[in-house]
N, C-alpha and C positions, 0 to 999 in steps of 0.2 A: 481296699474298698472304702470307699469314703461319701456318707452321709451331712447334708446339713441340717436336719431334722432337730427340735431338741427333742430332751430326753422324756420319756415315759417314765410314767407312774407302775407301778410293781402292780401286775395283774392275777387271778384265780380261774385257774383251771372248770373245767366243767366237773372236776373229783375235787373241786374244792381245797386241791392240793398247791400252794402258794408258787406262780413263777417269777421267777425275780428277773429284776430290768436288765437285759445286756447292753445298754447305753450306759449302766451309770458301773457296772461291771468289767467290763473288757470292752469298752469303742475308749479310744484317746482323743481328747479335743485338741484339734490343731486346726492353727490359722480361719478359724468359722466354720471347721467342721468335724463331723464323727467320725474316726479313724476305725477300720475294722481291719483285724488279721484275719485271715480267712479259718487256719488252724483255730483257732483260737474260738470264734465264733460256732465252726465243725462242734468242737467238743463242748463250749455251754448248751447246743440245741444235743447233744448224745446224755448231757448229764440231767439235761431237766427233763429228755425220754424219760432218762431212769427214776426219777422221784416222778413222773406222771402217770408212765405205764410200768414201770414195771424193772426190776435187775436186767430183765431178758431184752430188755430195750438195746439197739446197739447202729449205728449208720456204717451201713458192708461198705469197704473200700471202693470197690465197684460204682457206687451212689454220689463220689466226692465229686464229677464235674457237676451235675445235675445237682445237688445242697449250693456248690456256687454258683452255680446260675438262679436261684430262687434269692439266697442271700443278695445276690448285686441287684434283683429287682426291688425286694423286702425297702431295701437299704436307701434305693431311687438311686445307686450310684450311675447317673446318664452317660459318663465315660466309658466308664467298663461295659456298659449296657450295651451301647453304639455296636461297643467293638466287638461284641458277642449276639450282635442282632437280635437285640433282645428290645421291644417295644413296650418304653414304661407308661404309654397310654392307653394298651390293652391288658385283658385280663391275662389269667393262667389255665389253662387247658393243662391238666397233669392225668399223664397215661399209666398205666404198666401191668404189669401180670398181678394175678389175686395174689392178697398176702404181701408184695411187696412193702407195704407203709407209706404209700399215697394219701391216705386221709392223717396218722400221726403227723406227718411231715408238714400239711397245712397247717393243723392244729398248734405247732410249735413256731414255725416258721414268723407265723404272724403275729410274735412277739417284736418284731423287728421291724415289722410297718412303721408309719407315722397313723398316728391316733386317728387321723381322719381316711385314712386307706383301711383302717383293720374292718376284720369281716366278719360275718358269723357265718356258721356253716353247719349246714342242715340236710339231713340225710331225705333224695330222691323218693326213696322206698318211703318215708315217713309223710310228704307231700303229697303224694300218692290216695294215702290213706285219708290225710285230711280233705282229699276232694270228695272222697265218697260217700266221707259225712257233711260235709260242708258244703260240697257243690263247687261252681265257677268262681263264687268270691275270693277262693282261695292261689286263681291267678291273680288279683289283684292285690292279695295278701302279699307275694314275692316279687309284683311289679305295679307297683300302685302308680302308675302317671297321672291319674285325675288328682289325687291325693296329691301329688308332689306342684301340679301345675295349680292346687286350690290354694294350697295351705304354707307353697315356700319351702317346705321341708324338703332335704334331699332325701331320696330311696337307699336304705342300708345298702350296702356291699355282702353281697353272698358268695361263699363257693359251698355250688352244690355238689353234693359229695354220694360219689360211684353212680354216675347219671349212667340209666340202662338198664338195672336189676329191679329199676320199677315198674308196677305193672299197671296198663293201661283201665280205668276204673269208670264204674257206669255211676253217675249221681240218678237216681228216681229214673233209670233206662236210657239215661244218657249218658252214651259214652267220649272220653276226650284222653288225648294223649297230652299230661298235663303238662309236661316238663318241657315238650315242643310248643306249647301254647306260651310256658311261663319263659325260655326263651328269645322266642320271636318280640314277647314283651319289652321283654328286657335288654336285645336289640335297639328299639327305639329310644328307652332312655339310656344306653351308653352312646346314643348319634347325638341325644338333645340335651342329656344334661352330665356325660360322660361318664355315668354313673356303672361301677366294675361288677363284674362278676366274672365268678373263680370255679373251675369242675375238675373232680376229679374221675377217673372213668379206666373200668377196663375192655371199651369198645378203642379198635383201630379207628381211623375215620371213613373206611369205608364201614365200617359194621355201623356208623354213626348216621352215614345217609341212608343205609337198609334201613333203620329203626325209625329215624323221625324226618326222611326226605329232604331233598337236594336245596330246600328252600332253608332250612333251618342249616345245615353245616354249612351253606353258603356266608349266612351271618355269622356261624362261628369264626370263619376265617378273619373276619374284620374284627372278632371283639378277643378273640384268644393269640397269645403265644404258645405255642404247642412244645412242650416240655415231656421229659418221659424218661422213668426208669428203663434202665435196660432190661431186654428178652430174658438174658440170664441170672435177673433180680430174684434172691429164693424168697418163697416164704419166709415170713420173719415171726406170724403168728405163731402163739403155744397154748 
């Protein structure tokens, strides 16, 4: 796997718990670029689970093609990419059964971005609630296009995390399905100013046009690579 990226500066967990750079760790610089073992990489995102979540942290054998396939995106390696139809100018659609480790796996994963790809990642259920004290402003909050067309500034990179367990919320008796509004939004600047977004979810895609209709997974098709733990992914919570 192989990266031209430089290296990152050593980042902090959301526990405040230090992760260290895998660019300046285990990538080898050869000929202008980041070398990655694929082993090798497997096991720094297993050991800095373990100092983030926990001893019980561990990546099931089962999970190794789907960690490489995130790595060869992480990484932007476009050859490997190619070859595994993997589109590194959409985002990431990540599926799988509860408990799997869909959201640790972004959380780590995105240690391995380039600095200007990394994302923040922000829980549906919690968006949710901010519209119902906040009201409409709060699409704007996760897709601000006036803001980006006023002021120049690009719109963060999000993945939104377990789209579907949130519930649809009335601001003062109105109600809006916020994450299909936010989006549709969000659609627009990934056409105009290519700007990513990342979900993790344990809807199929049909359970995803039951929920927020044929107009909204029609543009996920365009902005997601659809990635997914296997069926037989257990539980990994304790």
């Amino acid at each position: 796997m192989e990266s031209k990226r430089n290296p990152q500066g050593a980042s902090t967990s959301t526990t405040t718990k230090t992760i260290r750079n895998p660019y300046k760790e285990i990538a080898q610089f050869k000929d202008g670029m980041f070398r990655f073992n694929f082993t090798e990489s497997r096991n720094w995102l297993e050991d800095q689970g373990k100092q983030v979540f926990g001893s019980h942290f561990y990546i099931d054998p089962l999970d190794h093609p789907l960690i490489h396939d995130l790595l060869i995106y992480a990484i932007g390696d476009k050859e490997t990419a190619r070859k595994r139809n993997l589109d590194l100018n959409k985002g990431i659609l990540l599926t799988g059964p509860v408990g799997c480790g869909k959201t640790s796996i972004m959380m780590l994963i995105r240690y391995f971005f380039a600095p200007d790809k990394k994302y923040r990642i922000k829980s549906t259920r919690k968006i949710s609630f901010e519209f119902e004290s906040d009201g409409f402003k709060v699409i704007k909050r996760y897709a601000p296009e006036s803001e980006v067309k006023n002021t120049n500034l690009r719109s963060p990179n999000y993945c939104f995390d377990d789209l579907g367990i949130e519930q649809v919320q009335k601001h003062f008796g109105n109600e809006c399905d916020v994450m299909g509004e936010i989006l549709l939004s969000r659609y627009d600047l990934f056409i105009s100013e290519k700007v990513m977004t990342h979900i993790t979810t344990n809807l199929s895609a049909s359970e995803i046009e039951q929920r927020y209709g044929n107009r909204v997974r029609s543009r996920m098709r365009a902005m997601f690579n659809l990635m997914a733990f296997s069926k037989g992914s257990e539980d990994k919570r304790i």
